[in-house]
Each structure stands twice: as structure tokens, then as C-alpha cells.
C-alpha positions as CSV (number, residue, x, y, z in Angstrom):
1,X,51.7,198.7,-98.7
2,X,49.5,195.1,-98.9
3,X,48.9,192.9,-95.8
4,X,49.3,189.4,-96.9
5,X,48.2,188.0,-93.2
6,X,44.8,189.0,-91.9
7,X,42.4,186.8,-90.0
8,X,39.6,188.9,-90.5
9,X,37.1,185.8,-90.0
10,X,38.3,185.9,-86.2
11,X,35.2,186.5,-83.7
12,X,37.5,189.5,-82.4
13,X,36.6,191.3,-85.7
14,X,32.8,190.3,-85.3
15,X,31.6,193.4,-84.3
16,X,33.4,196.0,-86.6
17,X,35.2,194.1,-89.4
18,X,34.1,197.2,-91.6
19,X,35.5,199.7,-89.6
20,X,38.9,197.6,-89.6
21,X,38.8,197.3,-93.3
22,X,38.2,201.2,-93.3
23,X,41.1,202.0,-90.8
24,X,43.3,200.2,-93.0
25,X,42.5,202.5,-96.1
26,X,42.5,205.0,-94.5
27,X,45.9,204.6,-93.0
28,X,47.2,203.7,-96.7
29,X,47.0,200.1,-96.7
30,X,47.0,199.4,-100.3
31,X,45.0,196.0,-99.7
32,X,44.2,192.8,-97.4
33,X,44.3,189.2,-98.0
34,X,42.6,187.6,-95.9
35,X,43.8,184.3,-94.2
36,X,41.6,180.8,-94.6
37,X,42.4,178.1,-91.7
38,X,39.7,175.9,-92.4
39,X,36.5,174.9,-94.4
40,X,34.2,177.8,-92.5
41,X,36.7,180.0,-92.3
42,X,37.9,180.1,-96.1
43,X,34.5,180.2,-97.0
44,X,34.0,183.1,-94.7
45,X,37.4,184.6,-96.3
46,X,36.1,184.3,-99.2
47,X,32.5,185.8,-98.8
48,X,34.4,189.0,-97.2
49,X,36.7,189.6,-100.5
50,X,34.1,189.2,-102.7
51,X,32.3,191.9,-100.6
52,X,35.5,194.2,-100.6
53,X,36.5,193.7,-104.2
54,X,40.0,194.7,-105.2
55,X,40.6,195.8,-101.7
56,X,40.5,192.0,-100.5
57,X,41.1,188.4,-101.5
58,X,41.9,185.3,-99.7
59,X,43.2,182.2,-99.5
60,X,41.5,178.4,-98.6
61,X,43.1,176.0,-96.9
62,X,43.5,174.1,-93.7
63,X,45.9,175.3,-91.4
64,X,48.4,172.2,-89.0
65,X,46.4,172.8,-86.0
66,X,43.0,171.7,-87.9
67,X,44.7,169.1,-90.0
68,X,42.5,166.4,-88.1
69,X,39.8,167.5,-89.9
70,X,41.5,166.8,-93.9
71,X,39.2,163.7,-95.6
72,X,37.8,163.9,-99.2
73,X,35.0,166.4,-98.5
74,X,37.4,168.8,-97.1
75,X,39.3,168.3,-100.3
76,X,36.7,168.8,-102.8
77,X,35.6,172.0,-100.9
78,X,39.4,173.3,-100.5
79,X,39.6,172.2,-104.0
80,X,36.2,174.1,-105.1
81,X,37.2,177.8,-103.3
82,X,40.5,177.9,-104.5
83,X,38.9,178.6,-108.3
84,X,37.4,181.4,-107.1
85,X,37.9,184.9,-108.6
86,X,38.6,186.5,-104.8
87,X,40.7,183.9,-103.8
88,X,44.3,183.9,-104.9
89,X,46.5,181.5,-102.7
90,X,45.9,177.7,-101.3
91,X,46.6,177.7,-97.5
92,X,47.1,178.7,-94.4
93,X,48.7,175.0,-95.1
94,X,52.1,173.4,-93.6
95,X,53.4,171.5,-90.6
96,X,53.4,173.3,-86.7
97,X,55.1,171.0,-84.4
98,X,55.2,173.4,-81.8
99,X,51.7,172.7,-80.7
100,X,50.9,169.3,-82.4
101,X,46.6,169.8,-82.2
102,X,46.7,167.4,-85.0
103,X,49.0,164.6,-84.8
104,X,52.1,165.0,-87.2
105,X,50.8,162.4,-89.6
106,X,47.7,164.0,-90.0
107,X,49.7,167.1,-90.7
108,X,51.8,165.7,-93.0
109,X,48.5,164.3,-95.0
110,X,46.9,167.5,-95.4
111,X,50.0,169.9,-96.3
112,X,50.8,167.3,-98.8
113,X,47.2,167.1,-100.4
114,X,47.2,170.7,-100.7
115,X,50.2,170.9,-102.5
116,X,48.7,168.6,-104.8
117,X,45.4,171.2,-104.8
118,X,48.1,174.3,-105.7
119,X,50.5,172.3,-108.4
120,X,47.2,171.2,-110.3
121,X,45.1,174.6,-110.2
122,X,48.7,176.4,-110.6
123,X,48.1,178.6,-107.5
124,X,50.5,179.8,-105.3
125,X,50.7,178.5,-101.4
126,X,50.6,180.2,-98.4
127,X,52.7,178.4,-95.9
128,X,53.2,177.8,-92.1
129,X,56.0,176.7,-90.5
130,X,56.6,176.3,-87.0
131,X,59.4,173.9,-85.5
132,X,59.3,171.9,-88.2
133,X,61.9,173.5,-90.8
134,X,63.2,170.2,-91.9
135,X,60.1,168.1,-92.5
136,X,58.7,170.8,-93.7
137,X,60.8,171.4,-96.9
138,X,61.1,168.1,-97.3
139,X,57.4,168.4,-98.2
140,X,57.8,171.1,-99.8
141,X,60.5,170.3,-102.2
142,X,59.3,168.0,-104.6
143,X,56.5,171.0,-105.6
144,X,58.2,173.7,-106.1
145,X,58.9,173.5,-109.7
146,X,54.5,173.1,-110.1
147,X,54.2,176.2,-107.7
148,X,54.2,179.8,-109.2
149,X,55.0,180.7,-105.9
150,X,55.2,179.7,-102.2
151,X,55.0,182.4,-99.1
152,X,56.4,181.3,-96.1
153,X,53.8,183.4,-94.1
154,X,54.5,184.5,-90.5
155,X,58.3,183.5,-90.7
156,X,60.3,183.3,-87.3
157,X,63.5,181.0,-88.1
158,X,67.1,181.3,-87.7
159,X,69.7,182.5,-90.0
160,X,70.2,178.6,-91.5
161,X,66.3,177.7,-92.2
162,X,66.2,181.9,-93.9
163,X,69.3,180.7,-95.9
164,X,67.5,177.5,-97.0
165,X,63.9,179.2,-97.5
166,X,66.1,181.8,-99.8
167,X,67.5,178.9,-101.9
168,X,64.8,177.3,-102.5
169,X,62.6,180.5,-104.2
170,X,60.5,181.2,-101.2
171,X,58.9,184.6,-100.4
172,X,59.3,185.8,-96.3
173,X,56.4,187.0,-94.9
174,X,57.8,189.5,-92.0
175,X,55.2,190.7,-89.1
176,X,55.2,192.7,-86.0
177,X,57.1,189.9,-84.6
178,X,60.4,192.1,-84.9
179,X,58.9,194.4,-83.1
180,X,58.7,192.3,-80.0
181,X,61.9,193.4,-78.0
182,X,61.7,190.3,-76.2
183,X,61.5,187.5,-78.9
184,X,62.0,188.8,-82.1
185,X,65.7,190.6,-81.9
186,X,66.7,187.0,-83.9
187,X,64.5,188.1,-86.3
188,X,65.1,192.0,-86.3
189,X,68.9,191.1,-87.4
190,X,67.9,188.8,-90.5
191,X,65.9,191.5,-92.2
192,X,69.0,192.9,-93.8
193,X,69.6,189.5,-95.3
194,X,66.0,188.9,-97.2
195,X,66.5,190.7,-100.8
196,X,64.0,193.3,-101.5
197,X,62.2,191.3,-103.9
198,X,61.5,188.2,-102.1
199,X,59.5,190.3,-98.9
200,X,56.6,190.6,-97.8
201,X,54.8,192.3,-95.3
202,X,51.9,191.7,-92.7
203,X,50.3,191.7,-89.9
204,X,48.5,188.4,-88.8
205,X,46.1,190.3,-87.0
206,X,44.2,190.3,-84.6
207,X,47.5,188.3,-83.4
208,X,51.1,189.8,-82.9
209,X,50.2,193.6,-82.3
210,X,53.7,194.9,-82.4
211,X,55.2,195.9,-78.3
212,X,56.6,199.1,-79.6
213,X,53.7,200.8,-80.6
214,X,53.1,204.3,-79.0
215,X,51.0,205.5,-77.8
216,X,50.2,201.8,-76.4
217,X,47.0,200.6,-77.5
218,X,43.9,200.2,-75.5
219,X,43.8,197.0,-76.6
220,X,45.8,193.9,-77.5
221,X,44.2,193.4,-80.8
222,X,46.3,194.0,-84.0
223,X,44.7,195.3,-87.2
224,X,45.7,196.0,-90.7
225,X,45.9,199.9,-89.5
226,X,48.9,199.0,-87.9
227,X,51.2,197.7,-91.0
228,X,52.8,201.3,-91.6
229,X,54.5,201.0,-88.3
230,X,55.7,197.7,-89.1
231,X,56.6,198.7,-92.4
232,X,58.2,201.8,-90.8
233,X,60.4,199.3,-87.9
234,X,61.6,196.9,-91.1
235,X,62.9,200.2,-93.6
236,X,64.8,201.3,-90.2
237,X,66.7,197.9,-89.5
238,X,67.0,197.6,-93.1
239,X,68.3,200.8,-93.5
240,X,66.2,201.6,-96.6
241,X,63.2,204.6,-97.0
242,X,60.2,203.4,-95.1
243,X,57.6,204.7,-98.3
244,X,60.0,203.0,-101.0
245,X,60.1,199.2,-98.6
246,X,55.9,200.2,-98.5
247,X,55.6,200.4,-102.6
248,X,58.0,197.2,-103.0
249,X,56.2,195.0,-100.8
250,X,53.0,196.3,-102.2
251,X,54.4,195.6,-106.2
252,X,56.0,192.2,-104.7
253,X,52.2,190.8,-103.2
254,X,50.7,191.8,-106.7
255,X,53.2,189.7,-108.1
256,X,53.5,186.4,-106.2
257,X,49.3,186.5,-106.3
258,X,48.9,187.8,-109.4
259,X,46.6,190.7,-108.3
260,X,45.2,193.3,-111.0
């Protein structure tokens, strides 16, 4: 199984980032792609797959909440990282209106110019999407016929915006999320309803370490270690064989970023 989410450029991995990396092997993660938010951190990204070859790649791209910070330099730079080998995907990009750090027009300026980025290099996107569902494919829309493929990374909708993420060719990026008994029961009952094919599997650590874990971690920060538990929650509200949803996620991330 491949973890498409991983901020492994968070200070909370300063310390060991190796020993995550080797946990996830050695609990059969098949791969990491690591998550680029902003200038420094997709640089970072991409310094850490080129050290981890054919174990990791990343993306570059500036996520909503830094979206203040998109001018020309940004671009170029963006623009720049995304033609290297290790990294495979433009983004985290998109629109949060949940939080609003940058205003929505700045938002709207950057996701747009990093469509652009994607539809000329031919790269797919890796997308955020947070209470902004309609804006958001509005965006989106226009693209998708220069895209070889779009993730919705991270997703958390209802059973309308899956309906409309479905129809309009994008993959679902699922995380621990469901495993939240609290939050993520919406969630939990869409699974059935994403085709095989179009999911994909993560864990956005160090954020979202799934509730049901057991034994409970010592502590509150997720890691790519923890994706066969995930993997294992989805196969059993999906009804399908935990090892055969790990392999098809696995062949489906390969696919969408056109890994060796």
C-alpha cells in the first residue's frame, strides 16, 4: 500500500524522519509521497525523495492557507521543482474557506496559477478542498481536460460534492479521518460508493492519527506506519479483503503519478 499524504517536512518529524521512513517499510508501506505546502517546504519535499529514491517523491506547490505568499518568484520556483525527477504532482493547491489565512482572492489566484503550472508541464494536481466545494470545481473545471489527473487529497465531503468529484474524473484520497467515531461516520458510509479504481489511500501525517487505534498511542502523532490500519478500517466498511484494497491503492497511486 502507497501513502499519497505525508508531511514529512513537519518539525514534528525533525528528530527521526529516518526512523519514520523505516517504520513505514517495515510495516509494508509500499511508498511515501511526500506533501509540499510552500516554497521551503517543497524544496524540502523534494530534497527528502531524492534522498529516498523510489521509496519517496513529492509534490510542489502552495497550499490555501499560504496563498498570501503566490507572486512571480513563487511561480518560477513552483514552476522550476515541479520538472524534477522526484517530484510527481503540483500542489498541496486549492481553496480552504474554512480557515481563510489567506483571503479568498488570493486563494483563488494561486490555485488557478497552479493549474496553469500542471496543464503546461502535463502533471497531475494534488488538491485541497475544504468548504469550498463549489468554487472550487468551478476552478477546477475548465482544466481538467489538460490534467492527466487530479487527487482530491484529504477528502471529507458529503454524498453530493463525492457524486460531483466522481463525475468529474477525480481520484479520493481517504485518511484516518473515518476512523474518527466522532466526525468521520459521514465519511465511513461513502466509502462503499468510491469505485475501486478511483481510491487512494493516506495518512496526512503527523495530522489525523486514526481514534481507533489499539493499543492507543503514546503519542498524537500519525505516521506512515500506521496506513495498514487504515487500509485495514476502509476493506472492512467496504466489505472487500484488506491485502487486495492494499495492492489496488498501491497499483492506483503508480498510476495517477506515473511512478516506475
Amino acid at each position: 500500500m502507497f501513502d499519497i499524504g505525508v508531511n514529512l517536512t513537519s518539525a514534528q518529524f525533525e528528530k527521526d524522519r529516518d526512523q519514520v521512513i523505516t517504520r513505514a517499510r517495515q510495516a509494508d508501506v509500499s511508498g511515501l509521497l511526500i506533501t509540499g505546502t510552500n516554497v521551503q517546504e517543497s524544496r524540502q519535499a523534494m530534497m527528502l525523495a531524492q534522498a529516498h529514491p523510489d521509496y519517496c517523491w513529492a509534490t510542489a506547490g502552495v497550499h490555501p492557507h499560504d496563498a498570501s505568499q503566490w507572486n512571480d518568484s513563487v511561480s518560477e520556483q513552483i514552476h522550476q521543482m515541479a520538472r524534477a525527477v522526484s517530484v510527481v504532482a503540483v500542489g498541496e493547491c486549492g481553496l480552504d474557506f474554512n480557515r481563510n489565512f489567506s483571503t479568498r482572492e488570493e486563494q483563488e489566484r494561486a490555485f488557478s496559477a497552479q493549474l496553469a503550472i500542471a496543464a503546461e508541464l502535463s502533471m497531475p494536481v494534488f488538491l485541497h478542498c475544504r468548504e469550498a466545494h463549489q468554487r472550487f470545481m468551478a476552478l477546477l473545471a475548465p482544466w481538467l481536460n489538460q490534467l492527466p489527473a487530479a487527487v482530491v487529497h484529504c477528502f471529507t465531503g458529503n454524498r453530493q460534492e463525492l457524486d460531483e468529484c466522481l463525475a468529474a474524473g477525480l481520484t479520493i484520497g481517504i485518511t484516518g479521518w473515518v476512523c474518527d467515531e466522532r466526525r468521520g461516520l459521514e465519511l465511513r458510509a461513502l466509502l462503499p460508493h468510491i469505485p475501486v479504481e478511483r481510491l487512494l489511500v493516506e495518512t496526512d501525517a503527523p495530522y489525523l492519527l486514526p481514534r481507533d487505534l489499539r493499543p492507543k498511542p503514546s503519542s498524537r502523532r500519525n505516521e506512515p506506519c500506521y496506513l495498514p490500519h487504515i487500509v485495514r478500517q476502509i476493506a472492512k466498511w467496504r466489505d472487500e479483503d484488506a491485502a487486495w484494497l492494499g495492492q489496488k491503492t498501491d497499483d492506483n497511486a503508480r498510476r495517477v503519478f506515473r511512478l516506475a
